[in-house]
PyMOL Python script that loads the backbone (N, CA, C, O; Angstrom):
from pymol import cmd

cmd.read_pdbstr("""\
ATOM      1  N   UNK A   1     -13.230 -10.351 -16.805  1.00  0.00           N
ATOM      2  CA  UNK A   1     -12.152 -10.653 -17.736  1.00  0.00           C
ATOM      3  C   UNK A   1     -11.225 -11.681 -17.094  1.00  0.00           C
ATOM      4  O   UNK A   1     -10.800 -11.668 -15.939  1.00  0.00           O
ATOM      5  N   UNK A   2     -11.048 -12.357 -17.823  1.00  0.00           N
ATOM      6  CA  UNK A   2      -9.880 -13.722 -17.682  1.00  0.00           C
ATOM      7  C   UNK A   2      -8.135 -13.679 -16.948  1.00  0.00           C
ATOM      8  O   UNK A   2      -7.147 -13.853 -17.662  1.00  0.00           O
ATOM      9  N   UNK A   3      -8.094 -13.560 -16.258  1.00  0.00           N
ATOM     10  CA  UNK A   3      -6.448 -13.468 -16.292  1.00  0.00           C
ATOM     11  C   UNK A   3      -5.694 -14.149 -17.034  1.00  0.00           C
ATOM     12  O   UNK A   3      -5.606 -15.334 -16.714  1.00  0.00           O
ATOM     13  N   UNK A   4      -5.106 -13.812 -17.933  1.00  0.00           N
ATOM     14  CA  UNK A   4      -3.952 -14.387 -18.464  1.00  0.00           C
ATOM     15  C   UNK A   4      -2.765 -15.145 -18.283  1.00  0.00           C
ATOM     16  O   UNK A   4      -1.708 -14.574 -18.016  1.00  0.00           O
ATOM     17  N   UNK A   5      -2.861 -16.723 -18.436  1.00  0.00           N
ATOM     18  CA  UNK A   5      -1.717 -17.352 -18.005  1.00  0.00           C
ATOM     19  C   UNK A   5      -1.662 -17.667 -19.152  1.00  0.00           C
ATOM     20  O   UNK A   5      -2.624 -17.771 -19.913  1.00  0.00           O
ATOM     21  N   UNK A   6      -0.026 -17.937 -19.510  1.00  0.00           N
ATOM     22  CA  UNK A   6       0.808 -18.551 -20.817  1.00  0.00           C
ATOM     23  C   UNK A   6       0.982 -19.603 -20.584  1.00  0.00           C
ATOM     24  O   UNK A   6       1.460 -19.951 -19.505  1.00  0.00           O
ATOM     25  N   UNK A   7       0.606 -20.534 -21.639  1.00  0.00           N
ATOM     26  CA  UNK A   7       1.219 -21.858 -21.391  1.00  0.00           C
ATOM     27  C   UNK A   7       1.523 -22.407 -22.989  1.00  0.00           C
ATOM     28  O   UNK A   7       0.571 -22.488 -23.766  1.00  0.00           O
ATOM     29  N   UNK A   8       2.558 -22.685 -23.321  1.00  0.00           N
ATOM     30  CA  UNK A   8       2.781 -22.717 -24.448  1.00  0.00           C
ATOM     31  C   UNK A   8       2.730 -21.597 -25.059  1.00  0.00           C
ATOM     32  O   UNK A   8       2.152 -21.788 -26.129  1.00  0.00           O
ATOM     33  N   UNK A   9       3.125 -20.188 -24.906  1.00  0.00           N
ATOM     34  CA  UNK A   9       2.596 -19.203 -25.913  1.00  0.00           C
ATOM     35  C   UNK A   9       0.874 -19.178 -26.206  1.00  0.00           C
ATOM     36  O   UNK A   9       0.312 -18.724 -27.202  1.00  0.00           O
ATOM     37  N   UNK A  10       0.469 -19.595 -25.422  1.00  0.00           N
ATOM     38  CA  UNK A  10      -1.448 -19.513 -25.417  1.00  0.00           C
ATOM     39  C   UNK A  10      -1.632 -18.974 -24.022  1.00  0.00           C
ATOM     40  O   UNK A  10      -0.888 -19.322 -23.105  1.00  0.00           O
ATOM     41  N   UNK A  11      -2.486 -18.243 -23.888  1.00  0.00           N
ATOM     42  CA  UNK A  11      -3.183 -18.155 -22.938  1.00  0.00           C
ATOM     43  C   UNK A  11      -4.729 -18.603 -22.542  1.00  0.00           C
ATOM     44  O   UNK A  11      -5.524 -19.071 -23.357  1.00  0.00           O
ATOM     45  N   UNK A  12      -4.979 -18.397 -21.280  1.00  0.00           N
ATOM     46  CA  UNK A  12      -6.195 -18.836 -21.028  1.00  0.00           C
ATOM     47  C   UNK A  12      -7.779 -18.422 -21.091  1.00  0.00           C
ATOM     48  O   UNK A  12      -8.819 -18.889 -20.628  1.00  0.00           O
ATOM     49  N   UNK A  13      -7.349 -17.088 -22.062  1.00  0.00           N
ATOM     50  CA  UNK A  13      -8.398 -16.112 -21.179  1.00  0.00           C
ATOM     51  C   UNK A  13      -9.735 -16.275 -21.885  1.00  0.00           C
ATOM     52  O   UNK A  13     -10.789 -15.801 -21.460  1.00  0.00           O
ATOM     53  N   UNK A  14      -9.573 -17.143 -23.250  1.00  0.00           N
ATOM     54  CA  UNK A  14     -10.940 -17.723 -24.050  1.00  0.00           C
ATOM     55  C   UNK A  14     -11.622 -18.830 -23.248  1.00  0.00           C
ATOM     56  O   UNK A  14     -12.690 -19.264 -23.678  1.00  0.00           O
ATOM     57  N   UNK A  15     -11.125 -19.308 -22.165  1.00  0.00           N
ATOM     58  CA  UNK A  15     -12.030 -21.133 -21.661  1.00  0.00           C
ATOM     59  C   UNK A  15     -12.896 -19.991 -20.239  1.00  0.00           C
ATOM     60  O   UNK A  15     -12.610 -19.096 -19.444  1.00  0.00           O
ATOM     61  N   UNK A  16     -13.778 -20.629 -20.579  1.00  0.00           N
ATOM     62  CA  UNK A  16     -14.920 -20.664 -19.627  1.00  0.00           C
ATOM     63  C   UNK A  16     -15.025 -21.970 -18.589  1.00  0.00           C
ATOM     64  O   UNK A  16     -14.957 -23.192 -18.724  1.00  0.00           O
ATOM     65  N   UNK A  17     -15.184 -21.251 -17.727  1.00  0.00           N
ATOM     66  CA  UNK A  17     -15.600 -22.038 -16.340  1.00  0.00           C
ATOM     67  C   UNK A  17     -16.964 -22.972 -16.153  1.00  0.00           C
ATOM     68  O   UNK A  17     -17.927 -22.721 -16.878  1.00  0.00           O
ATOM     69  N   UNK A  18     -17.038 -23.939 -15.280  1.00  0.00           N
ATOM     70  CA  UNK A  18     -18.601 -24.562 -14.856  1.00  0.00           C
ATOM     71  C   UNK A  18     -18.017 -25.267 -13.958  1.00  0.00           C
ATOM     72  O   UNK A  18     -16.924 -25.832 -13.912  1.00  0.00           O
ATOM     73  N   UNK A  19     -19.250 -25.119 -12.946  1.00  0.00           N
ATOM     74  CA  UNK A  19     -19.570 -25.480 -11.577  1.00  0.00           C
ATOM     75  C   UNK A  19     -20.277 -26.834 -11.817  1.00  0.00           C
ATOM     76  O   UNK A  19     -21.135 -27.083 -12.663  1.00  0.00           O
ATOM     77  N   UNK A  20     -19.796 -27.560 -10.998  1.00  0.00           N
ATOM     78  CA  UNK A  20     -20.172 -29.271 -11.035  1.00  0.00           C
ATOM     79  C   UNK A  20     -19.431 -30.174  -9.924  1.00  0.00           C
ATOM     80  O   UNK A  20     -18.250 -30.518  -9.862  1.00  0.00           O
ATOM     81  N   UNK A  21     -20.767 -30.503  -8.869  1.00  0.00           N
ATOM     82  CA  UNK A  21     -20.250 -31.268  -7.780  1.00  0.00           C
ATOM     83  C   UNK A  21     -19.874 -30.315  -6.504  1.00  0.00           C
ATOM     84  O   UNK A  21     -19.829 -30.877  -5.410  1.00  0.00           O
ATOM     85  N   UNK A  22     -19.604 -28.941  -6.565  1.00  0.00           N
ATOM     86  CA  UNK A  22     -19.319 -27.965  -5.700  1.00  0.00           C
ATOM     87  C   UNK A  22     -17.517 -27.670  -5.877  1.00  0.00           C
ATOM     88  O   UNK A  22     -16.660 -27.284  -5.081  1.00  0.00           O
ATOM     89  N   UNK A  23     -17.492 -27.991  -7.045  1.00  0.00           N
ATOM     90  CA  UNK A  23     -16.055 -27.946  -7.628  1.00  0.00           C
ATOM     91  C   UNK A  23     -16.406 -26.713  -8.860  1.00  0.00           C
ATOM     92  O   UNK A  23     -17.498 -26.303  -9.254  1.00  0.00           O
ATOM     93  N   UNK A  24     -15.050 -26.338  -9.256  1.00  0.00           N
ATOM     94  CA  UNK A  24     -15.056 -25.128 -10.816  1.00  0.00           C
ATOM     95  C   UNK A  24     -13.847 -25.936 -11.671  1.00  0.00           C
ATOM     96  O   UNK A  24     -12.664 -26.189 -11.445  1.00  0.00           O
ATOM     97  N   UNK A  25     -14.750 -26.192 -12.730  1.00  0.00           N
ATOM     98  CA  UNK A  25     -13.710 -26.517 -13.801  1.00  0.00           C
ATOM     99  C   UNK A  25     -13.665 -25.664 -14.909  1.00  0.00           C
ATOM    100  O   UNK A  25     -14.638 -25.024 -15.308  1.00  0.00           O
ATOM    101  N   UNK A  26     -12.379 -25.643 -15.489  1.00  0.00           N
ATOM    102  CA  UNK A  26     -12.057 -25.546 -16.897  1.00  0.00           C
ATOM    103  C   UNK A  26     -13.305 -25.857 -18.105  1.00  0.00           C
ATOM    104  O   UNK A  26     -14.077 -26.746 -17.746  1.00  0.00           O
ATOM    105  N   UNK A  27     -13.557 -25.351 -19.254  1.00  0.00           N
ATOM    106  CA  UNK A  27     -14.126 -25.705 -20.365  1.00  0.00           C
ATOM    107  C   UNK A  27     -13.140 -26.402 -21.536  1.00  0.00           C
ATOM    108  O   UNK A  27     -12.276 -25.641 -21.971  1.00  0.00           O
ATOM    109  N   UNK A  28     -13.156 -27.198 -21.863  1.00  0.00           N
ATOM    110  CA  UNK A  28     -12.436 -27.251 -23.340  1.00  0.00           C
ATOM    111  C   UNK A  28     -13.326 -27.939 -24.083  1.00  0.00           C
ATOM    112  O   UNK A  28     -13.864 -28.970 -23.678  1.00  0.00           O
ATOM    113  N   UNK A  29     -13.599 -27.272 -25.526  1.00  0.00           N
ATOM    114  CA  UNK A  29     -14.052 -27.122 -26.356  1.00  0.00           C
ATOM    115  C   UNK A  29     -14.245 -28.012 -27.480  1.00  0.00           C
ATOM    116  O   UNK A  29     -13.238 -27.836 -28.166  1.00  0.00           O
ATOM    117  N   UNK A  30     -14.902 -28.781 -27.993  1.00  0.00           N
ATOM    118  CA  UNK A  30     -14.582 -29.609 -29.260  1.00  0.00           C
ATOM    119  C   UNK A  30     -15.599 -29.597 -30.511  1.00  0.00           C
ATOM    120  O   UNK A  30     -16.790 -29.762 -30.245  1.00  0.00           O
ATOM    121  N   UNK A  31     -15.196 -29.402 -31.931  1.00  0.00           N
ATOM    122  CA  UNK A  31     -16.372 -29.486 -32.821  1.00  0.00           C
ATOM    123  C   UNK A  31     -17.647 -31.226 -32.401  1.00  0.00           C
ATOM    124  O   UNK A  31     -17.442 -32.408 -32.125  1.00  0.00           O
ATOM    125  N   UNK A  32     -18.302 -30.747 -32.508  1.00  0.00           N
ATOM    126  CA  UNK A  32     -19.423 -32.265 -32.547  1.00  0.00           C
ATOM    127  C   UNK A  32     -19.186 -33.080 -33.250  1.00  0.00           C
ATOM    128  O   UNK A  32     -19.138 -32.979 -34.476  1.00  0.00           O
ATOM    129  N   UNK A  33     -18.955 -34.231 -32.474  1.00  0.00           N
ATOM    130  CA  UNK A  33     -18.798 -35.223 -33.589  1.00  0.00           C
ATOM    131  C   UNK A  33     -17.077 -35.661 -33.461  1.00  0.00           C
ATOM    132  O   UNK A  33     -16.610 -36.651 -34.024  1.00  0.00           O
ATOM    133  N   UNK A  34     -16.494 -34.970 -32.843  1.00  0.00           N
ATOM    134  CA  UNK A  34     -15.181 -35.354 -33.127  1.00  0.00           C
ATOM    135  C   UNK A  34     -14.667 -35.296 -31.408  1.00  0.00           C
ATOM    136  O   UNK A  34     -15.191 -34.563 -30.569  1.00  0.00           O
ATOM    137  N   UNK A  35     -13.532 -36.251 -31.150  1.00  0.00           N
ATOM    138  CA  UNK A  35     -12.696 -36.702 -30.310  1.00  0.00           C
ATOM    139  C   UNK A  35     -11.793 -36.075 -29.434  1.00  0.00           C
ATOM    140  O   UNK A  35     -11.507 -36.194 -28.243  1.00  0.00           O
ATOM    141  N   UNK A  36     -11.383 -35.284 -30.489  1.00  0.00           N
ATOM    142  CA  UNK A  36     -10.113 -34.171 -29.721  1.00  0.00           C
ATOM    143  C   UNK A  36     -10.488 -32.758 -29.561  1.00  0.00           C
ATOM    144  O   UNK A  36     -11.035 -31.964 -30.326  1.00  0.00           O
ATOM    145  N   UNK A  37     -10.053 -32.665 -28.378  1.00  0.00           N
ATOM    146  CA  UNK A  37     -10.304 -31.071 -27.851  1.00  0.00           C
ATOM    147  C   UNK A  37      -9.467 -29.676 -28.619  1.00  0.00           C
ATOM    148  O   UNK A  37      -8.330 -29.773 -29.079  1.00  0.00           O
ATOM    149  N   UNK A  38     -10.014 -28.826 -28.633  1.00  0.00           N
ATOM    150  CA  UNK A  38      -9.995 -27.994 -29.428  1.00  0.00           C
ATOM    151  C   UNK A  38      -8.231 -27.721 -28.983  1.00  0.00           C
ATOM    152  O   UNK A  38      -7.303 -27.969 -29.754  1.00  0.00           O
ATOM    153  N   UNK A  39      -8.059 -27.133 -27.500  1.00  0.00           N
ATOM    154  CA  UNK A  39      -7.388 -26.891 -26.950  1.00  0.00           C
ATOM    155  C   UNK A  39      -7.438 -27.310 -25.604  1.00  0.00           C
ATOM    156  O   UNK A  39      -8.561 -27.354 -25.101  1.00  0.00           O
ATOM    157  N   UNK A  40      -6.202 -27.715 -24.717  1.00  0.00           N
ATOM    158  CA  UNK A  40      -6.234 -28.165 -23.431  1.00  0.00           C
ATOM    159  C   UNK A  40      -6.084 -27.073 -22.517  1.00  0.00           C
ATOM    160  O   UNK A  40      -5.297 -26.228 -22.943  1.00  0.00           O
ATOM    161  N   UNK A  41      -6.566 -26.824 -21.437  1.00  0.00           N
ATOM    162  CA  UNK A  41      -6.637 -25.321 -20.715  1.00  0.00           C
ATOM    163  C   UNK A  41      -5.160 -25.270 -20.136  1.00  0.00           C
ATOM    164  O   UNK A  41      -4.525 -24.222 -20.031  1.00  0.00           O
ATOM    165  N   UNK A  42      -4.672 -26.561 -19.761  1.00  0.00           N
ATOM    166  CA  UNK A  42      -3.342 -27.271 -19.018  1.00  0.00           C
ATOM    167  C   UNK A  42      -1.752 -26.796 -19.589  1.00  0.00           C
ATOM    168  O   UNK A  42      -0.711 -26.246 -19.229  1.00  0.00           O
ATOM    169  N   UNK A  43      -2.462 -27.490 -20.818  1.00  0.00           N
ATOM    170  CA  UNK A  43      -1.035 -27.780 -21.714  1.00  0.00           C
ATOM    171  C   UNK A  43      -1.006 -26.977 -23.119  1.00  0.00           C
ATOM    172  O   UNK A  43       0.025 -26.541 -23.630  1.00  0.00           O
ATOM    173  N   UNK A  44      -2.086 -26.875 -23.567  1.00  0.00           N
ATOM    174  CA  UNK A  44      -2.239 -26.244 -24.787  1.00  0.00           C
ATOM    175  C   UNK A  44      -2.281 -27.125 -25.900  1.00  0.00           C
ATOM    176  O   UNK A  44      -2.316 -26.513 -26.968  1.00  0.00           O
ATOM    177  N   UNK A  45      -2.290 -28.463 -26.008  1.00  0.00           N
ATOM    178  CA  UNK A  45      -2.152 -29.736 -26.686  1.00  0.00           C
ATOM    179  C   UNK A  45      -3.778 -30.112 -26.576  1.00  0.00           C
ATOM    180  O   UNK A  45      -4.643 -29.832 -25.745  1.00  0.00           O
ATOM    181  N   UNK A  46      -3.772 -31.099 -28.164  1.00  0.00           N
ATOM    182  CA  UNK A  46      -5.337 -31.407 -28.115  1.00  0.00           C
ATOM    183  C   UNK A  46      -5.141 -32.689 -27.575  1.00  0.00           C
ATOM    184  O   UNK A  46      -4.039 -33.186 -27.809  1.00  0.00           O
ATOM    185  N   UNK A  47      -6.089 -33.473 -26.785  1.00  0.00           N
ATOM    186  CA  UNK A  47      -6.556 -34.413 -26.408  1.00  0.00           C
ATOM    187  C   UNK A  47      -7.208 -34.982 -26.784  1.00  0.00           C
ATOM    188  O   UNK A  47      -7.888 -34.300 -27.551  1.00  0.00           O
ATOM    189  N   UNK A  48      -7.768 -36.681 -26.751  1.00  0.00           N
ATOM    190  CA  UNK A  48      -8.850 -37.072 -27.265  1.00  0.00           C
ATOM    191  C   UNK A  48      -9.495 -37.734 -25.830  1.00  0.00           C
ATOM    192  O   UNK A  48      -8.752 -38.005 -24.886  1.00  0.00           O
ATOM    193  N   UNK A  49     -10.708 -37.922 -25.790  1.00  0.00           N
ATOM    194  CA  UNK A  49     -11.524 -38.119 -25.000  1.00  0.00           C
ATOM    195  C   UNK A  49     -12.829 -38.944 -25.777  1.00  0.00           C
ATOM    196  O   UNK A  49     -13.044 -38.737 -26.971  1.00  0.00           O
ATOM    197  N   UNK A  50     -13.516 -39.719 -25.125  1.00  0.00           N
ATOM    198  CA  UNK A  50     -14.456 -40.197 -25.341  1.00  0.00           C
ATOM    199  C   UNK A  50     -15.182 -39.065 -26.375  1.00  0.00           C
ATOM    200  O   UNK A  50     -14.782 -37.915 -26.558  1.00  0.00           O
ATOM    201  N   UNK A  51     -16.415 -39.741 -27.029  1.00  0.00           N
ATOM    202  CA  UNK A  51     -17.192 -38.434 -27.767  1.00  0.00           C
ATOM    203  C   UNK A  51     -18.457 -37.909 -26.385  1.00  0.00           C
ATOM    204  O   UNK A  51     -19.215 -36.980 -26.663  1.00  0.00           O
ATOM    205  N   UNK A  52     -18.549 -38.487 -25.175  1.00  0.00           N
ATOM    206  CA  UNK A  52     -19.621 -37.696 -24.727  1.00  0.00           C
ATOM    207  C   UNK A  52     -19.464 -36.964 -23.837  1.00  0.00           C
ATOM    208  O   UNK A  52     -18.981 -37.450 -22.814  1.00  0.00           O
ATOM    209  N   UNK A  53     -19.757 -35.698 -23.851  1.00  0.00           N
ATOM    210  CA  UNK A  53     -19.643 -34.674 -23.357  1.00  0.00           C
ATOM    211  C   UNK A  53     -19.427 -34.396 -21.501  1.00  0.00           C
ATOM    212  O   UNK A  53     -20.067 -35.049 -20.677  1.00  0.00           O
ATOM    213  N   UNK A  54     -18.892 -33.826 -21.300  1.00  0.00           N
ATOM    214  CA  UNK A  54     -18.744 -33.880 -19.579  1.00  0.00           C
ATOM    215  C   UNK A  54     -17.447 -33.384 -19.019  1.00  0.00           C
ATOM    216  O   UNK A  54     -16.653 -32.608 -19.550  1.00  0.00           O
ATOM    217  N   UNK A  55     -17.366 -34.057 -17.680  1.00  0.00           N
ATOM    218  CA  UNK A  55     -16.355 -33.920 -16.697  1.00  0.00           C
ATOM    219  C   UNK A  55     -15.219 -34.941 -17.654  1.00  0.00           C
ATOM    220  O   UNK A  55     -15.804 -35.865 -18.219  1.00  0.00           O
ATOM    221  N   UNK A  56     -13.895 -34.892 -17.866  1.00  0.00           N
ATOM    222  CA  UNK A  56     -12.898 -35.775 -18.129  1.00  0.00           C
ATOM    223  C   UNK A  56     -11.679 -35.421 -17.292  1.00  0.00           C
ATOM    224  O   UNK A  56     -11.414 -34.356 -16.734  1.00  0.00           O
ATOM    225  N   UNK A  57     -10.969 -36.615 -17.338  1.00  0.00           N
ATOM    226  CA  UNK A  57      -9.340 -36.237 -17.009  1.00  0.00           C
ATOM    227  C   UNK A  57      -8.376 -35.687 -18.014  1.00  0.00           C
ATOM    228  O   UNK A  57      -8.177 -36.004 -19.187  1.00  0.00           O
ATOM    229  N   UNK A  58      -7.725 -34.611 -17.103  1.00  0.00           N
ATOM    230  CA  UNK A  58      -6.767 -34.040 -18.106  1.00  0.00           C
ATOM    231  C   UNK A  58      -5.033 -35.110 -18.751  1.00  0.00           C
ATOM    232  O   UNK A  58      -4.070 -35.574 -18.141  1.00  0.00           O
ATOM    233  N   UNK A  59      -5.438 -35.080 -20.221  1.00  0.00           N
ATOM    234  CA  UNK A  59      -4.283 -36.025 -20.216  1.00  0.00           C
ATOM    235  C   UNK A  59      -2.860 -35.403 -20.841  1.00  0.00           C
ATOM    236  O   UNK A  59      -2.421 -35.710 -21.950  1.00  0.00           O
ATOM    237  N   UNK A  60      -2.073 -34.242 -19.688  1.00  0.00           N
ATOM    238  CA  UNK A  60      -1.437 -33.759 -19.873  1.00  0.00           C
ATOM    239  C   UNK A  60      -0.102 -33.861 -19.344  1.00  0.00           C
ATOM    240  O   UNK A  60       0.849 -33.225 -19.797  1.00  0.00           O
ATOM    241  N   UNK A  61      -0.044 -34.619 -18.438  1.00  0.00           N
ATOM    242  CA  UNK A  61       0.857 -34.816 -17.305  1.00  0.00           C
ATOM    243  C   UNK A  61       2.372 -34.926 -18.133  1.00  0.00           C
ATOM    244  O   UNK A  61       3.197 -34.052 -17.865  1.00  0.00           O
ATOM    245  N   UNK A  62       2.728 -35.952 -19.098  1.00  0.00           N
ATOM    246  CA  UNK A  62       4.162 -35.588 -19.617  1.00  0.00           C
ATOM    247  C   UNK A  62       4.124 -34.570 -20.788  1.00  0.00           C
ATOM    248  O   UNK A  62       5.341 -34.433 -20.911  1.00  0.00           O
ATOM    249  N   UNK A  63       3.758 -34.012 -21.439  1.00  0.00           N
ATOM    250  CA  UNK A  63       3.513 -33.290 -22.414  1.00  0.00           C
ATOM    251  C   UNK A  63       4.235 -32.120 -22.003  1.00  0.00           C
ATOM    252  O   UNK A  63       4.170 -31.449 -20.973  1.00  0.00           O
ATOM    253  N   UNK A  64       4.951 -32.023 -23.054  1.00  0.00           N
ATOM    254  CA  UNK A  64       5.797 -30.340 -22.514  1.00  0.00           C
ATOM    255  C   UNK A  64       5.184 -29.125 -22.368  1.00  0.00           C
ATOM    256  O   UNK A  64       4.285 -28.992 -23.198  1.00  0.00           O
ATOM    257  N   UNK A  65       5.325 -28.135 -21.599  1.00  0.00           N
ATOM    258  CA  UNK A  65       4.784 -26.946 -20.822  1.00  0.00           C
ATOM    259  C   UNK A  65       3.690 -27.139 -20.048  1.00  0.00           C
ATOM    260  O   UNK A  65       3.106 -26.179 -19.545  1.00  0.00           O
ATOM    261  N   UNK A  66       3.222 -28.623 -19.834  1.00  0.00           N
ATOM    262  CA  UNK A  66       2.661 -29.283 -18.588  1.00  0.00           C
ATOM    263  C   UNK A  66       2.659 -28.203 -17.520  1.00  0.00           C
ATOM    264  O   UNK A  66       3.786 -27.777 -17.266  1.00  0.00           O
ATOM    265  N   UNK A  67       1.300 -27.465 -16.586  1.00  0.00           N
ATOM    266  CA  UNK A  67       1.279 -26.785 -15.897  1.00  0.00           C
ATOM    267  C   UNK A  67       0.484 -27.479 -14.744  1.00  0.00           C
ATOM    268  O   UNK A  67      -0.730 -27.431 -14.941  1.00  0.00           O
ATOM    269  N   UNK A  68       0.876 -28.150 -13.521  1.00  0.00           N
ATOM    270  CA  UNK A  68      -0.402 -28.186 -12.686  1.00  0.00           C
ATOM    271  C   UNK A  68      -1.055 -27.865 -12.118  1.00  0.00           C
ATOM    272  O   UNK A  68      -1.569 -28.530 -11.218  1.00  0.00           O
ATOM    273  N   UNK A  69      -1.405 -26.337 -12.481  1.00  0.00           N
ATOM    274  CA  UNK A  69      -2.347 -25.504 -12.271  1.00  0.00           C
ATOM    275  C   UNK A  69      -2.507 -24.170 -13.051  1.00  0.00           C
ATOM    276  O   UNK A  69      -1.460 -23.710 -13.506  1.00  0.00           O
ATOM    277  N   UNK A  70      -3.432 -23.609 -13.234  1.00  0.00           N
ATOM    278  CA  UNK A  70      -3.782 -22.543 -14.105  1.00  0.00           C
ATOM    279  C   UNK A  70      -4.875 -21.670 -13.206  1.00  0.00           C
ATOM    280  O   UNK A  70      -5.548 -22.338 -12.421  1.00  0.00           O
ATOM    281  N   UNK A  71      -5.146 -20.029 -13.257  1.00  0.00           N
ATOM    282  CA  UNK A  71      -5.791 -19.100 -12.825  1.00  0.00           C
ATOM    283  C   UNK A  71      -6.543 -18.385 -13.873  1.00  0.00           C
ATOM    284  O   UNK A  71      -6.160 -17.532 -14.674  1.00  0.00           O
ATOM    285  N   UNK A  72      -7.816 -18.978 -13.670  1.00  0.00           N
ATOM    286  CA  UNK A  72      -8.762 -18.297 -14.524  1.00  0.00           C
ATOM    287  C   UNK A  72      -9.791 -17.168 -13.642  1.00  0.00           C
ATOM    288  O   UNK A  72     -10.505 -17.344 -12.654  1.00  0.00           O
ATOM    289  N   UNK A  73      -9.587 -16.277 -14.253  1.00  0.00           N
ATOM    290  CA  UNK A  73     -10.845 -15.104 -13.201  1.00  0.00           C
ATOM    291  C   UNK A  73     -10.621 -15.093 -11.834  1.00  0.00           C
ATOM    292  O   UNK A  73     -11.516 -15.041 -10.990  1.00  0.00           O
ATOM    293  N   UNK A  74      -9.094 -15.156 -11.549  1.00  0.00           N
ATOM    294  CA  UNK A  74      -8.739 -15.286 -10.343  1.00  0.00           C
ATOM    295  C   UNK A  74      -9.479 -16.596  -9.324  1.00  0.00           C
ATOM    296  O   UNK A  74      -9.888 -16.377  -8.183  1.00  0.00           O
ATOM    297  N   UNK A  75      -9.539 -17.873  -9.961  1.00  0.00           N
ATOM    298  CA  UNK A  75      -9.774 -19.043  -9.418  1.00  0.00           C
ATOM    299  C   UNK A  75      -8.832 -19.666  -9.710  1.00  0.00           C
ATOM    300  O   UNK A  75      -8.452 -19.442 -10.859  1.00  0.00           O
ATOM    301  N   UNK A  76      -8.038 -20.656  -8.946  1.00  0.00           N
ATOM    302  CA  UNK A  76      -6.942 -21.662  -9.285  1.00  0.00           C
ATOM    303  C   UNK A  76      -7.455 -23.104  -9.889  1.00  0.00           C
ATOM    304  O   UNK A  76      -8.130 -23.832  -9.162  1.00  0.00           O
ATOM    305  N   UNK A  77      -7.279 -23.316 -10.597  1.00  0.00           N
ATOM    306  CA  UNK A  77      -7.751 -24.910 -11.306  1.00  0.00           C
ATOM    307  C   UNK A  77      -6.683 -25.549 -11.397  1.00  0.00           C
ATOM    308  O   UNK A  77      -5.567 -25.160 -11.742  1.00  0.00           O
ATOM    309  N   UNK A  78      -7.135 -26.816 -10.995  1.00  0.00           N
ATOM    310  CA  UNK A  78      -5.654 -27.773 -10.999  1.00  0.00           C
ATOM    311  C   UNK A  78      -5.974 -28.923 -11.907  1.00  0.00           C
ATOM    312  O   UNK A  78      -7.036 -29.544 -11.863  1.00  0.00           O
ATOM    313  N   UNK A  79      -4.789 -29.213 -12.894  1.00  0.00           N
ATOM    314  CA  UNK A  79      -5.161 -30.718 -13.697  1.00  0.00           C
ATOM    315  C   UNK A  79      -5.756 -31.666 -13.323  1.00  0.00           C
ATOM    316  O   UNK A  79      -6.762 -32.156 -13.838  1.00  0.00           O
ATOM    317  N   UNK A  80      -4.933 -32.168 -11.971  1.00  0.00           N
ATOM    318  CA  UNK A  80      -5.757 -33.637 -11.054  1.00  0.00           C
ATOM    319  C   UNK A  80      -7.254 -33.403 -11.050  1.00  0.00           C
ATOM    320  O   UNK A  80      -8.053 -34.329 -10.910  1.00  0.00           O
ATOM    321  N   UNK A  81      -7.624 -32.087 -11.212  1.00  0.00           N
ATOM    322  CA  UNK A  81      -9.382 -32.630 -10.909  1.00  0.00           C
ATOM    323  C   UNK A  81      -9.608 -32.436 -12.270  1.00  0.00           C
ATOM    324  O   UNK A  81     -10.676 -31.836 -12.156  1.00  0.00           O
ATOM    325  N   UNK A  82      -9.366 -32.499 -13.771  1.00  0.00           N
ATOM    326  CA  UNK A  82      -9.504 -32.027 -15.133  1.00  0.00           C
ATOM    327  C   UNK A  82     -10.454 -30.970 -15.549  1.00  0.00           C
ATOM    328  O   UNK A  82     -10.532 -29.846 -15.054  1.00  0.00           O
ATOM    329  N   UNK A  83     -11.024 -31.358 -16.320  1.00  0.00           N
ATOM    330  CA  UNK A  83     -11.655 -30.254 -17.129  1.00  0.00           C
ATOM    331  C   UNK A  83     -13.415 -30.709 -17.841  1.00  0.00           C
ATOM    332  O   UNK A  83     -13.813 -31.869 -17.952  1.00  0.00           O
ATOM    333  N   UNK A  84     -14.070 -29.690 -18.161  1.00  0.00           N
ATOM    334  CA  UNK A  84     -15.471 -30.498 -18.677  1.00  0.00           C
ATOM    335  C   UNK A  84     -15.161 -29.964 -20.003  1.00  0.00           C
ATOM    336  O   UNK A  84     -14.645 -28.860 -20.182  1.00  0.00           O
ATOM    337  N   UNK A  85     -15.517 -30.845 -20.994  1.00  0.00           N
ATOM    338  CA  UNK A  85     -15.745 -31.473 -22.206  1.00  0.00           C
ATOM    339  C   UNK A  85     -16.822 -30.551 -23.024  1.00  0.00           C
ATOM    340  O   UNK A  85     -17.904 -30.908 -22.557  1.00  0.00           O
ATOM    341  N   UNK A  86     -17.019 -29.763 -23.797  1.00  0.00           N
ATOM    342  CA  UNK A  86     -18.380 -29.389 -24.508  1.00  0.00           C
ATOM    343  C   UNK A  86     -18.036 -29.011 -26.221  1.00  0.00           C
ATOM    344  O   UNK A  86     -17.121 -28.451 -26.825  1.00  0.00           O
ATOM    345  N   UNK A  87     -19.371 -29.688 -26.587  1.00  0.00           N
ATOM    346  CA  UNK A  87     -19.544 -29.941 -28.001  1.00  0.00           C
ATOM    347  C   UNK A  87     -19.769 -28.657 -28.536  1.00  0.00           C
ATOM    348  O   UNK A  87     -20.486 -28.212 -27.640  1.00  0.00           O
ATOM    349  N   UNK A  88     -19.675 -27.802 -29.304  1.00  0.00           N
ATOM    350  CA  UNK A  88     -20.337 -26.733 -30.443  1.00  0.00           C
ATOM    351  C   UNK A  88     -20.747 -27.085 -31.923  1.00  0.00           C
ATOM    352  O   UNK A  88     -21.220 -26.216 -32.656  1.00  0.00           O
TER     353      UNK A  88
END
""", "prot")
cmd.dss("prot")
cmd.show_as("cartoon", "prot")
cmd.util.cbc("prot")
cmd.orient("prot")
C-alpha cells in the first residue's frame, strides 16, 4: 500500500512506480492519443508532454503546492529526475 502524501488535497497513493536506468520513477497517466497527463505525482496539475510515451521532465517547478519530493511505498522521488509517461 502507497503512503499517502497530500499535495494539493490529492494524494499519491493511485501512481505506480517503474524502474528505468537503476533509478524509480513516478507513473503519470494519460488517455492515448492525448498530451496532458492525467495527473502530476508532484503538483497535482496536468501537464503536457510530447505524445510518446516514457521517461519526461516534471513541469512543475512554479506551479502552486509545487513539492520537490514525494514518498511513494516508502521510496522518496524527487521532481529533478521526473516521472514516466504511460498511455491507457
Amino acid at each position: 500500500m502507497n503512503k499517502h502524501v497530500l499535495l494539493n488535497n490529492t494524494d499519491t497513493s493511485d501512481f505506480k512506480l517503474k524502474e528505468w536506468g537503476g533509478k524509480t520513477f513516478p507513473v503519470a497517466t494519460r488517455r492515448r492519443g492525448i498530451s496532458q497527463i492525467d495527473r502530476c505525482p508532484f503538483c497535482g496539475h496536468r501537464h503536457t508532454h510530447s505524445r510518446v510515451e516514457g521517461h519526461h521532465n516534471a513541469h512543475c517547478k512554479e506551479k502552486p503546492g509545487f513539492k520537490a519530493s514525494i514518498v511513494i511505498d516508502n521510496i522518496t522521488l524527487y521532481q529533478s529526475d521526473g516521472y514516466f509517461v504511460e498511455d491507457y
